[in-house]
NUTIKOL-364847 format. One record per residue (C-alpha): residue number from 1; residue in three letters; x, y, z. Coordinates in nm, 4 decimals. Layout:
{NUM,"ALA",{X,Y,Z}}
...
END
This chain:
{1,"UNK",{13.0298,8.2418,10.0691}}
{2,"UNK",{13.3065,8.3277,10.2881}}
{3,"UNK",{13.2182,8.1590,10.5929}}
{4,"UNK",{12.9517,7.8476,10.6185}}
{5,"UNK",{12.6680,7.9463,10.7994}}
{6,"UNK",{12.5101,7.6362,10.6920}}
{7,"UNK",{12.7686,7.3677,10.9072}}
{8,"UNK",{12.4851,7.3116,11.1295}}
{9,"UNK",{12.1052,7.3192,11.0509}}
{10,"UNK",{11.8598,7.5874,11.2208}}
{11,"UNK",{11.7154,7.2377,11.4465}}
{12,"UNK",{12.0601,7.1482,11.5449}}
{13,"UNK",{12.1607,7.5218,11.6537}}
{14,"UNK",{11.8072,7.4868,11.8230}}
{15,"UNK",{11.8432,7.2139,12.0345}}
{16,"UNK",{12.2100,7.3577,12.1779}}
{17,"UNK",{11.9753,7.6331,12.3192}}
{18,"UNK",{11.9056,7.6292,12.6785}}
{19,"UNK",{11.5232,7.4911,12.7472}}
{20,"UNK",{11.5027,7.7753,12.9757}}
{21,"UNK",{11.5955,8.0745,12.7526}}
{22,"UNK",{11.2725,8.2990,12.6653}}
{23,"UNK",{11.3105,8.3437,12.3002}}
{24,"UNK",{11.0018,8.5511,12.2613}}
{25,"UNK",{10.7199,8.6822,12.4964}}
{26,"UNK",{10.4430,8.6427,12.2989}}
{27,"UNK",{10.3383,8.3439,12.0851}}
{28,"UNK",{10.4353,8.3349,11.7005}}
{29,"UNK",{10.3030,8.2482,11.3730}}
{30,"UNK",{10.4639,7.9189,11.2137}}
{31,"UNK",{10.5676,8.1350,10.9428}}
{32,"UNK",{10.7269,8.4213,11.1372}}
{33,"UNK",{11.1218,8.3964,11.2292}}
{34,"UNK",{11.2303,8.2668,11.5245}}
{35,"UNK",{11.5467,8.3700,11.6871}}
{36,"UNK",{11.6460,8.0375,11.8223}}
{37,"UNK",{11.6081,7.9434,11.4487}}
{38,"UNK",{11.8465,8.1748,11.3169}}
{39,"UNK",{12.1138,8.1367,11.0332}}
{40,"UNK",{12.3636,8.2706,11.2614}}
{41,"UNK",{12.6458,8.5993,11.1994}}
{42,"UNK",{12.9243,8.5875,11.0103}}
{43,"UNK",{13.1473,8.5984,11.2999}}
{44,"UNK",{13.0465,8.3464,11.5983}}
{45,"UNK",{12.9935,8.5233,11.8979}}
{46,"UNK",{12.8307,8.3690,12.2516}}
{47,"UNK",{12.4646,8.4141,12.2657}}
{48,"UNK",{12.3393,8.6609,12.5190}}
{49,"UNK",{12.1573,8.5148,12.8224}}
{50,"UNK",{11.8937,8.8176,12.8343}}
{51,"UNK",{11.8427,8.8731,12.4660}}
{52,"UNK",{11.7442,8.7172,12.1670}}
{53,"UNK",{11.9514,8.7765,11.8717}}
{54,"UNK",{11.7361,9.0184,11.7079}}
{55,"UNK",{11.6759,9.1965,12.0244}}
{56,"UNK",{12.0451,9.2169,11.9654}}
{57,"UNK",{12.0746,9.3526,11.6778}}
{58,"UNK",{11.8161,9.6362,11.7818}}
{59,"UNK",{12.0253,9.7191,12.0922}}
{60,"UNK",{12.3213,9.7457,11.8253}}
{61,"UNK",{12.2031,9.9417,11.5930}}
{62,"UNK",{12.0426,10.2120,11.8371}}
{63,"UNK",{12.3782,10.2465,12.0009}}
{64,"UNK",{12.5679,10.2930,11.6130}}
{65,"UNK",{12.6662,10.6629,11.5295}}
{66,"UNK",{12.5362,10.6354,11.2308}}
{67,"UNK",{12.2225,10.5628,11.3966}}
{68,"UNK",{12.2483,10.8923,11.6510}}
{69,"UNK",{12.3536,11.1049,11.3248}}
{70,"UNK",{12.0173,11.0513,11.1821}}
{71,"UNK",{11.8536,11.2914,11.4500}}
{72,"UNK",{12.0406,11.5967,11.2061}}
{73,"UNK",{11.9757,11.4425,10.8874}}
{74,"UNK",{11.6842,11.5881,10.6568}}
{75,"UNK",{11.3413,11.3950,10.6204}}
{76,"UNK",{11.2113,11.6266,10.3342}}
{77,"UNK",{11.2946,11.9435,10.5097}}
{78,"UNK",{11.6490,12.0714,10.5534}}
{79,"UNK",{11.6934,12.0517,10.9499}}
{80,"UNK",{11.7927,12.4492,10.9689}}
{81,"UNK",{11.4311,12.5225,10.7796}}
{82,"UNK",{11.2839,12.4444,11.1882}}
{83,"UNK",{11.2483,12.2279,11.4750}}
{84,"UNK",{10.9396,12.1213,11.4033}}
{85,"UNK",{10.9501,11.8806,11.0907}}
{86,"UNK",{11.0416,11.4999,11.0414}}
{87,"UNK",{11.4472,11.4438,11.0841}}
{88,"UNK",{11.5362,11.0860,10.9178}}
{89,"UNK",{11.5429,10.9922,11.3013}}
{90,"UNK",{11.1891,11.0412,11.4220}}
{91,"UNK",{11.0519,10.9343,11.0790}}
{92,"UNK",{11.2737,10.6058,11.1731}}
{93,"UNK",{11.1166,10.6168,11.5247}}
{94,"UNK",{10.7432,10.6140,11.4124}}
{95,"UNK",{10.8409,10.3562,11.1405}}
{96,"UNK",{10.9389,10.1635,11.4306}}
{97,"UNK",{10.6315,10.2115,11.6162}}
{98,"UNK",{10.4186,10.1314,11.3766}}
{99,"UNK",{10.6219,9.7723,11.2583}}
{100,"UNK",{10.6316,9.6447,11.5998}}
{101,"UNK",{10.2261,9.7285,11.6304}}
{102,"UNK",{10.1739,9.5190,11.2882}}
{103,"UNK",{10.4293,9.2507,11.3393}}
{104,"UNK",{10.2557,9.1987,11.6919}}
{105,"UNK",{9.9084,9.1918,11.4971}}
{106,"UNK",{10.0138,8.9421,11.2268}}
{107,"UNK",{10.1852,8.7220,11.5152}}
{108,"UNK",{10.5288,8.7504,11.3641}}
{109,"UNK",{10.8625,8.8766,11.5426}}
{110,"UNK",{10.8265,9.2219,11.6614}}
{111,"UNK",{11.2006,9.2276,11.7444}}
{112,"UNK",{11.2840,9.1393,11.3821}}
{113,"UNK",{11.0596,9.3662,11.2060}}
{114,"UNK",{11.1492,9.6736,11.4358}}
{115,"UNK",{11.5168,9.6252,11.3680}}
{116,"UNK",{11.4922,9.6351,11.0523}}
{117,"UNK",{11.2940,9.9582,11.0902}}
{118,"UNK",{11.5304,10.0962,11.2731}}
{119,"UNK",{11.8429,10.0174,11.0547}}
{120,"UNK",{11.7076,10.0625,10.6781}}
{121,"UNK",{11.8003,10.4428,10.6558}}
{122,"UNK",{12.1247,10.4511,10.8378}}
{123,"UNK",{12.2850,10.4945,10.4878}}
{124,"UNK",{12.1247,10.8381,10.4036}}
{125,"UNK",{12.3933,11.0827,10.3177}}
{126,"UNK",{12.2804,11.4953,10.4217}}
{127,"UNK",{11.9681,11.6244,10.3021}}
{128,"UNK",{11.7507,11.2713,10.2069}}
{129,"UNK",{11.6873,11.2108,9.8284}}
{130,"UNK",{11.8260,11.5694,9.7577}}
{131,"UNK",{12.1817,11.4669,9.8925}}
{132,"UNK",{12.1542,11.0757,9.7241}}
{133,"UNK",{12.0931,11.2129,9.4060}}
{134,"UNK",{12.4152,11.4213,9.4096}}
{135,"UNK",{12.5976,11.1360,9.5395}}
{136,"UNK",{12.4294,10.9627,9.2806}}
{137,"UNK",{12.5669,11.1499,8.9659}}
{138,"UNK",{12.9137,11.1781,9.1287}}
{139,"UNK",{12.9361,10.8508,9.1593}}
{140,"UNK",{12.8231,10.7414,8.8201}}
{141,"UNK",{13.2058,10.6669,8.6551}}
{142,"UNK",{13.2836,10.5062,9.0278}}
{143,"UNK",{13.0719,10.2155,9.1069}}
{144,"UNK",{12.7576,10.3871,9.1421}}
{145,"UNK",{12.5260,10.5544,9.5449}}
{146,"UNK",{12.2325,10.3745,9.6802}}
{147,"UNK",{12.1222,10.4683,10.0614}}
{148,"UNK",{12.0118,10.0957,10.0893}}
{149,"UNK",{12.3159,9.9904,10.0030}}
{150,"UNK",{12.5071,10.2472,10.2144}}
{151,"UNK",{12.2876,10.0700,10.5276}}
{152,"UNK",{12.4636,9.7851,10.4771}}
{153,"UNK",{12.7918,9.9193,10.4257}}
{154,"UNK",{12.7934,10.0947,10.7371}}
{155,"UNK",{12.6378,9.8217,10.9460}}
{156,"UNK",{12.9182,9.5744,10.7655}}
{157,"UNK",{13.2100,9.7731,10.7650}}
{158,"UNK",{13.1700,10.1437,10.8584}}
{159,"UNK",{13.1070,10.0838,11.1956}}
{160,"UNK",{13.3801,10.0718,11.4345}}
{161,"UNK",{13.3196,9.9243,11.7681}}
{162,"UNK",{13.4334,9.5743,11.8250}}
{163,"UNK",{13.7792,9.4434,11.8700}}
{164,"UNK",{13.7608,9.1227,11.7044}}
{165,"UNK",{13.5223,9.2781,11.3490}}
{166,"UNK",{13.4453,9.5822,11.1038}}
{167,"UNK",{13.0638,9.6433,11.1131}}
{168,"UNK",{12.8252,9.5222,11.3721}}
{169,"UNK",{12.7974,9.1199,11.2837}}
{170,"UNK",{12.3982,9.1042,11.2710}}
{171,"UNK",{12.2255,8.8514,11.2096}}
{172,"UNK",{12.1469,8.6971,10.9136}}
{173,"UNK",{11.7813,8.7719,10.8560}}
{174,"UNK",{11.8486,9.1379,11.0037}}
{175,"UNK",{12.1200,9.1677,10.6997}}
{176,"UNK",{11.8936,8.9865,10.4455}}
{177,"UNK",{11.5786,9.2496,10.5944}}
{178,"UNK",{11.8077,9.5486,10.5090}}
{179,"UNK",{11.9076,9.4902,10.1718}}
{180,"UNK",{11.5590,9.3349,10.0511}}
{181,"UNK",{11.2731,9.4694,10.2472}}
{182,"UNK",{11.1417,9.6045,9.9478}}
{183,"UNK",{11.1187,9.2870,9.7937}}
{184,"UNK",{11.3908,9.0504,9.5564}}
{185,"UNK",{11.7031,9.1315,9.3898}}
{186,"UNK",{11.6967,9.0620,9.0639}}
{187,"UNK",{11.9900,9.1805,8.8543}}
{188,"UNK",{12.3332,9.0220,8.7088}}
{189,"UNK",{12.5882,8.9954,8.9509}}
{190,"UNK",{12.7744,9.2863,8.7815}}
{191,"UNK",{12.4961,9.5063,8.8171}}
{192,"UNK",{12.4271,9.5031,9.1623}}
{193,"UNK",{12.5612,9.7452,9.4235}}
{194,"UNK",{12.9164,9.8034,9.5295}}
{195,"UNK",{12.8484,9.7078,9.8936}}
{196,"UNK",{12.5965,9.3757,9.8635}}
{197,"UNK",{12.8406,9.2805,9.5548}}
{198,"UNK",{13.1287,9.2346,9.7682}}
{199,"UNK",{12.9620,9.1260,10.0868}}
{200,"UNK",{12.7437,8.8311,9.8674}}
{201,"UNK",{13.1043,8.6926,9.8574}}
{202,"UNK",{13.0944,8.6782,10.2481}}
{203,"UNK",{12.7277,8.5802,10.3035}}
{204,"UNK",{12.4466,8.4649,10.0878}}
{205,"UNK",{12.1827,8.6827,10.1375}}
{206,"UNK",{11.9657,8.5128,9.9018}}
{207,"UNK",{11.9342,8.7978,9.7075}}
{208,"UNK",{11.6253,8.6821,9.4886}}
{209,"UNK",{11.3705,8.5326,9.6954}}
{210,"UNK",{11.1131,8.7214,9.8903}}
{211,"UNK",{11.2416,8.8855,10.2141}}
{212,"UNK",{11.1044,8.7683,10.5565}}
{213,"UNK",{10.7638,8.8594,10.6779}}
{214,"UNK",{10.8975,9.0785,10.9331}}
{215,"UNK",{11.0872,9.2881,10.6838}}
{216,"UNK",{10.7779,9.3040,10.4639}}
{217,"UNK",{10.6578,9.4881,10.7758}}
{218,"UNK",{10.9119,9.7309,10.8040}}
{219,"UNK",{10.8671,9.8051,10.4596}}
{220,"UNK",{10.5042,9.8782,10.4792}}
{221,"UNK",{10.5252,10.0808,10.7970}}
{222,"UNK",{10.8093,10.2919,10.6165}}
{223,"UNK",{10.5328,10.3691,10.3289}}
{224,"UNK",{10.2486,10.4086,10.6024}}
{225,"UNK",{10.4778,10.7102,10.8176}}
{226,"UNK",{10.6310,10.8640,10.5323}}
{227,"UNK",{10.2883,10.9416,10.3668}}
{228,"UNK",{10.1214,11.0577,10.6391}}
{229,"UNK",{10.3690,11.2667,10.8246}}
{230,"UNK",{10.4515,11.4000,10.5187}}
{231,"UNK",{10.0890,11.5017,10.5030}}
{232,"UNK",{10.1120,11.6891,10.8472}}
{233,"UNK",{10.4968,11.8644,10.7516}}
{234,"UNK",{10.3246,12.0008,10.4865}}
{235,"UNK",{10.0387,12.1184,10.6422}}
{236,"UNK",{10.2234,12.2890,10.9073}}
{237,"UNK",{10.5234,12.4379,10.6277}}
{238,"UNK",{10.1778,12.6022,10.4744}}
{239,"UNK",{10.2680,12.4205,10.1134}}
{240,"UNK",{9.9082,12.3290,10.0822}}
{241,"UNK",{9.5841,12.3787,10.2974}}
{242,"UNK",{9.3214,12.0825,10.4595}}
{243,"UNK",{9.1153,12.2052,10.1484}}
{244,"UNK",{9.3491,12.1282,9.9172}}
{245,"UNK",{9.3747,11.7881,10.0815}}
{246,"UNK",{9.0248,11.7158,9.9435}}
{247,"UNK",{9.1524,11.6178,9.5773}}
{248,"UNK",{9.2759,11.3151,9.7452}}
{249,"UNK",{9.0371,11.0583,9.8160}}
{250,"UNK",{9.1101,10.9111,10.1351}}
{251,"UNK",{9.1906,11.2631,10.2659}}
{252,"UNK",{8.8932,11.4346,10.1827}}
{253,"UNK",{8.6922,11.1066,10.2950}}
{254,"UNK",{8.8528,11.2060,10.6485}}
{255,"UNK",{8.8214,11.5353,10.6759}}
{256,"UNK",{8.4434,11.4972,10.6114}}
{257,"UNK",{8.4085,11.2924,10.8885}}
{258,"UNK",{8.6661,11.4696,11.1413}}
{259,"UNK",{8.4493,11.7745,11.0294}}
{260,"UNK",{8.1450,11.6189,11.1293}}
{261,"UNK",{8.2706,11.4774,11.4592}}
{262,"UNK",{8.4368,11.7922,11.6080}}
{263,"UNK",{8.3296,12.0448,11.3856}}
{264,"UNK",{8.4777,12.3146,11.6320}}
{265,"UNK",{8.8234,12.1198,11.6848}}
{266,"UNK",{9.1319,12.4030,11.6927}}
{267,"UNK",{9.3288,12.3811,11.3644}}
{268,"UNK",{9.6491,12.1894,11.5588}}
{269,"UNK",{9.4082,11.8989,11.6879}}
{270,"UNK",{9.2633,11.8577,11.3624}}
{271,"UNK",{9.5583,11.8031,11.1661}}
{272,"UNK",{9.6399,11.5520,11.4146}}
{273,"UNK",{9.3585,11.3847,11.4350}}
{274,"UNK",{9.3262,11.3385,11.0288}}
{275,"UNK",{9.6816,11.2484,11.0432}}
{276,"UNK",{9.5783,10.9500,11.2893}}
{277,"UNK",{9.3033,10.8277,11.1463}}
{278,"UNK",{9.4720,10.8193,10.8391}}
{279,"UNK",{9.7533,10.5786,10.9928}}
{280,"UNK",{9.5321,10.3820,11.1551}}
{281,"UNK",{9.2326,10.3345,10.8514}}
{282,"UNK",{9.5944,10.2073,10.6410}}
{283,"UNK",{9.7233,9.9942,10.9510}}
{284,"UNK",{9.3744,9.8030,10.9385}}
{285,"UNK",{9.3854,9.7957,10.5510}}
{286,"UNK",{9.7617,9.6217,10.5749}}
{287,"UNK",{9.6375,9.3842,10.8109}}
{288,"UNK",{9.3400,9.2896,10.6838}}
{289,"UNK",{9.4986,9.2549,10.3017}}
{290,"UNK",{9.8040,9.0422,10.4652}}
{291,"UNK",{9.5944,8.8027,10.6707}}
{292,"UNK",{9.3798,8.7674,10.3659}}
{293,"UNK",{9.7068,8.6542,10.1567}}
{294,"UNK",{9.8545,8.4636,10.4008}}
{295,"UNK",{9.5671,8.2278,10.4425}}
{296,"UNK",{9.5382,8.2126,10.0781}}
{297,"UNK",{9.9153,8.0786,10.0296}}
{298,"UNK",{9.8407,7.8527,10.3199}}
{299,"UNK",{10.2092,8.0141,10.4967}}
{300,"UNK",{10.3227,7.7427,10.7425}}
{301,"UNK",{10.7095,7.8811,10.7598}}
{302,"UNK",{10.9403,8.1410,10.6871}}
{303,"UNK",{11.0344,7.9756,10.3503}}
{304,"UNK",{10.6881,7.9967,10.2357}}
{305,"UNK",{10.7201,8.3174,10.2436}}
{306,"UNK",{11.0366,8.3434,10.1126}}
{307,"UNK",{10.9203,8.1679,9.7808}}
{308,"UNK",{10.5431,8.3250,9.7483}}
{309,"UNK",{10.6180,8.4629,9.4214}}
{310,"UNK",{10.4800,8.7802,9.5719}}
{311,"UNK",{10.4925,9.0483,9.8932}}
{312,"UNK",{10.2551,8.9006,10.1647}}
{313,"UNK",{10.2470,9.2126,10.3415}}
{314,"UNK",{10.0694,9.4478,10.1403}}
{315,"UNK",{9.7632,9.7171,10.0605}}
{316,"UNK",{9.4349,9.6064,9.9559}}
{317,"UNK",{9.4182,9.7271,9.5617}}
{318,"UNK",{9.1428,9.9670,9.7061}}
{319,"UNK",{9.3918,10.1285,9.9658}}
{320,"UNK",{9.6948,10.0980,9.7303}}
{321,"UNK",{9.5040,10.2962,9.4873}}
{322,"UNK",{9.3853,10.5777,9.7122}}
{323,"UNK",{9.7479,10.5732,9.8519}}
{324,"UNK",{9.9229,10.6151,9.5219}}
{325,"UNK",{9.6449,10.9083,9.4962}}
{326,"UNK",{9.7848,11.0891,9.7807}}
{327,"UNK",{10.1576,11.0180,9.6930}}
{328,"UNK",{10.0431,11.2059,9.3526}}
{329,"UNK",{9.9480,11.4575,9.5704}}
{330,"UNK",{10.2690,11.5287,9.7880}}
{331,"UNK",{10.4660,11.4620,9.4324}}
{332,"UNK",{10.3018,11.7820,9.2968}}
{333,"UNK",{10.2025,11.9780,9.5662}}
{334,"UNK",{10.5020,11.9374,9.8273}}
{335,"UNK",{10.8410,11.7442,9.6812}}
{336,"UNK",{10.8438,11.9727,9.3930}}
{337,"UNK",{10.7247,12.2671,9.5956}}
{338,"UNK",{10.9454,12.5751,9.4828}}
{339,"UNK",{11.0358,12.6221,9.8310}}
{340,"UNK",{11.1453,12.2577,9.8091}}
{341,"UNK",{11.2751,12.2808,9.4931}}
{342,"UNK",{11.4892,12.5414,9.6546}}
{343,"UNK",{11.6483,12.3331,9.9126}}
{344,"UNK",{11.6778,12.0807,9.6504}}
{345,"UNK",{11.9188,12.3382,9.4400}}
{346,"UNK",{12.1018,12.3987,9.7495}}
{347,"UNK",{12.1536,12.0170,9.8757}}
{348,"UNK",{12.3058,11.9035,9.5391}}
{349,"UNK",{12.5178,12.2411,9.5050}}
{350,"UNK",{12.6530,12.1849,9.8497}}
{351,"UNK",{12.7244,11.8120,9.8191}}
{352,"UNK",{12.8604,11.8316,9.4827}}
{353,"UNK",{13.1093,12.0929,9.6053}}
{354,"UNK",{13.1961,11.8853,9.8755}}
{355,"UNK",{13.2594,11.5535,9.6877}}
{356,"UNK",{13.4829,11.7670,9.3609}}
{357,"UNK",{13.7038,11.9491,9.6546}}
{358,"UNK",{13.7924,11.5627,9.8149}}
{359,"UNK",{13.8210,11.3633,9.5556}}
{360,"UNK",{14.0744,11.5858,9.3928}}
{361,"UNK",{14.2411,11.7030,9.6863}}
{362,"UNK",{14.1763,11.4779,9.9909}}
{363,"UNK",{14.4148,11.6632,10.2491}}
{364,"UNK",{14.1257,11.8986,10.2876}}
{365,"UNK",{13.9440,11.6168,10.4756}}
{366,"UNK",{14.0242,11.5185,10.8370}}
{367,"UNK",{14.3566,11.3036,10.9176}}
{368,"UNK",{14.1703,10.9916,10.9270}}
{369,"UNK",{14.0126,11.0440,10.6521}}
{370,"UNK",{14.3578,11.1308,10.4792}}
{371,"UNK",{14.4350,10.7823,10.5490}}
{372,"UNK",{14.2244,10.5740,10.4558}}
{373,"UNK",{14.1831,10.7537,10.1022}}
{374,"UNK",{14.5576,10.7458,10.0837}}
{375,"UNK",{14.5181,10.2788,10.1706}}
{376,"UNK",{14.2611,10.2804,9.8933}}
{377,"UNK",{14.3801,10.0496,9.5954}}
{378,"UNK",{14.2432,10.2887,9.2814}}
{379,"UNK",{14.0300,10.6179,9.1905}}
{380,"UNK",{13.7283,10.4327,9.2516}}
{381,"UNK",{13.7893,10.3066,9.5892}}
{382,"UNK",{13.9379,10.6361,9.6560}}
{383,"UNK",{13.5959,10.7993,9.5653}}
{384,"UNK",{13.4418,10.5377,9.7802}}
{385,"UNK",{13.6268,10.7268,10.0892}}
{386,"UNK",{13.4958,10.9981,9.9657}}
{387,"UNK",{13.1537,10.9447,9.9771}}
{388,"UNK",{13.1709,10.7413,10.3281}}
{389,"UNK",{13.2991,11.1086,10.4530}}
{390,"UNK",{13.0441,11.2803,10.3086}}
{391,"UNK",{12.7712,11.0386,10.3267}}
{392,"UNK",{12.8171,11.0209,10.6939}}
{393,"UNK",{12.7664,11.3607,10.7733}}
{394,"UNK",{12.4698,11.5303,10.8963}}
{395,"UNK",{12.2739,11.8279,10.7492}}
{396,"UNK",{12.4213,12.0673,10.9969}}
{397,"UNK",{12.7979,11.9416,10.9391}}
{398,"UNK",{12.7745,11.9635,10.5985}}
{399,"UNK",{12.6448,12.3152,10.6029}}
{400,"UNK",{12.9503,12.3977,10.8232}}
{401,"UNK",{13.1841,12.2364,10.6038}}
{402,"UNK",{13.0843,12.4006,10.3241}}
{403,"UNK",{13.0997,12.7204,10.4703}}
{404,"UNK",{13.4366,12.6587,10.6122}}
{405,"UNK",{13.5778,12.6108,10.2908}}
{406,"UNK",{13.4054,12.7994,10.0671}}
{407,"UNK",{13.3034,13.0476,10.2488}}
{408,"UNK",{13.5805,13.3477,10.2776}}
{409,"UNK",{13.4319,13.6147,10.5186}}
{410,"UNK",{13.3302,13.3074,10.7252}}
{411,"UNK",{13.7001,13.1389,10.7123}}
{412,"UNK",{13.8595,13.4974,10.7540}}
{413,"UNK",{13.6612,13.5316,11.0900}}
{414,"UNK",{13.8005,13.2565,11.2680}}
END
């Protein structure tokens, strides 16, 4: 660990606090985080005297550029296909919205568990999935892609912003939400990836317990937007019909009853309204399972739920099932769509392009760039660069780049 976090205990940091500072507005849970129990940053820094730390953290994360880049970055659909559809920022948004509406339910920090909303899918290179995979096989014989672990990279290092630090210096439990809201580490230390590798050496992150109850939010609301926007995208991209929707389960168990209700309801309202329900029938689900767990572990602090043994925020089996139903669904009947399929082809043509042309001659990136591949120590640093430049690009610059470059009649019109 490169710098003790541990010197003083969470009590001791505690009682420095001034009696008059409003850590939170709303009364907690005993096992929710508190911010005037925090582990701290890697890098002291005075405390605010209008914000808690996590409140913090969200204000620095919404003001990252990797953060405003997200509003051109693909969702499922490539952001030139329309206006209409997800972009990786207003999926982020409505993940957002629907953490803080759980966390507030449960009694846990809403601050916390919207932060790390908001940050877990900074690291998504151009074009989603499509553009990770390709980052993924070009980076197989140089230390290996993940998007999670491109979040923390950026919020760690990439960033730019303060004079005395690389990254943003968040908090501890906003760090430990980002790399393990989906739940424990647990792989050999060689195996893990490039970024949390190296920064394990600066912070321990406690890879392989259970991450924080707030995170566990986060991670559920990511599972309850994606799914059901999704559902509406695809609806309104014509890939499948409401009728179609009826080999689902907990679709078709909606649609009957929307029918029912406002059997004369204008096509646009409908999908809306089946879409809400939806959300809010696997809101009350989450809820219900987690309050159900929690009692039964008996959860009187963070580290309880840190060492459950299992996810404390979760589906009911009966929900998870119907859910995995409906991801079946989008699987077959959306994500390997042959209009998606398509964009797929294109994504990982493009981005492969891309990362050959750098890596083997990197004066064809910016100056900046230039440098910073030239300061790298070996070839797999030096594809590190690489994929920073490409990774932090948005659908729309990478189109342009490409086109620049490879295109002839486009570069012989300038």
């Amino acid at each position: 660990m490169g710098k003790d976090l541990g010197m003083q205990s969470a009590e001791q940091k505690a009682e420095q606090k001034s009696p008059d500072y409003n850590y939170c507005a709303l009364p907690l849970a005993s096992y929710a985080c508190r911010p005037d129990m925090s582990k701290g940053r890697l890098y002291d820094e005075p405390e605010s005297k209008t914000r808690t730390c996590f409140q913090r953290d969200r204000d620095r994360i919404v003001h990252s550029a990797a953060f405003r880049r997200l509003i051109y970055k693909t969702q499922v659909f490539i952001t030139d296909e329309g206006d209409n559809y997800r972009t990786r920022l207003t999926h982020t948004l409505e993940v957002a919205q629907i953490a803080r509406s759980l966390a507030r339910a449960l009694m846990v920090n809403e601050d916390l568990a919207e932060v790390v909303a908001l940050a877990h899918d900074l690291g998504h290179p151009p074009f989603a999935h499509m553009g990770e995979d390709a980052l993924i096989k070009a980076m197989t014989n140089y230390g290996g892609f993940e998007h999670n672990d491109q979040s923390l990279r950026i919020v760690t290092v990439l960033e730019e912003k303060y004079p005395d630090f690389d990254g943003l210096n968040l908090s501890w439990e906003t760090l430990e939400g980002i790399v393990k809201h989906n739940g424990p580490i647990e792989k050999p230390v060689e195996s893990l990836p490039y970024t949390l590798k190296w920064f394990l050496g600066q912070m321990d992150l406690r890879i392989d317990s259970y991450p924080s109850i707030e995170a566990q939010v986060a991670a559920l609301s990511d599972d309850i937007a994606y799914n059901n926007h999704d559902v509406e995208d695809g609806l309104n991209a014509g890939l499948f019909t409401i009728d179609d929707l009826r080999e689902v389960t907990l679709m078709n168990e909606v649609i009957t009853e929307t029918q029912a209700k406002w059997p004369t309801l204008e096509r646009h309202r409908f999908v809306h309204q089946i879409v809400r329900e939806m959300i809010g029938r696997m809101v009350i689900d989450v809820f219900d399972e987690s309050r159900r767990r929690l009692k039964e572990l008996g959860a009187n602090s963070p580290e309880d739920i840190r060492t459950a043994g299992r996810m404390m925020v979760a589906f009911s089996q009966p929900m998870y099932e119907k859910v995995q139903e409906l991801r079946k669904f989008l699987y077959a009947r959306m994500y390997h769509h042959y209009t998606v399929r398509r964009m797929r082809a294109r994504a990982m043509r493009l981005i492969e392009d891309l990362f050959d042309l750098f890596l083997n001659d990197p004066r064809c990136m910016p100056t900046l760039w230039q440098q910073r591949y030239r300061d790298a120590q070996d070839k797999n640093a030096q594809a590190r660069i690489v994929v920073d430049y490409i990774a932090s690009m948005t659908d729309r610059t990478a189109l342009s780049e490409h086109k620049d470059i490879f295109d002839v009649y486009s570069a012989h019109s300038r």
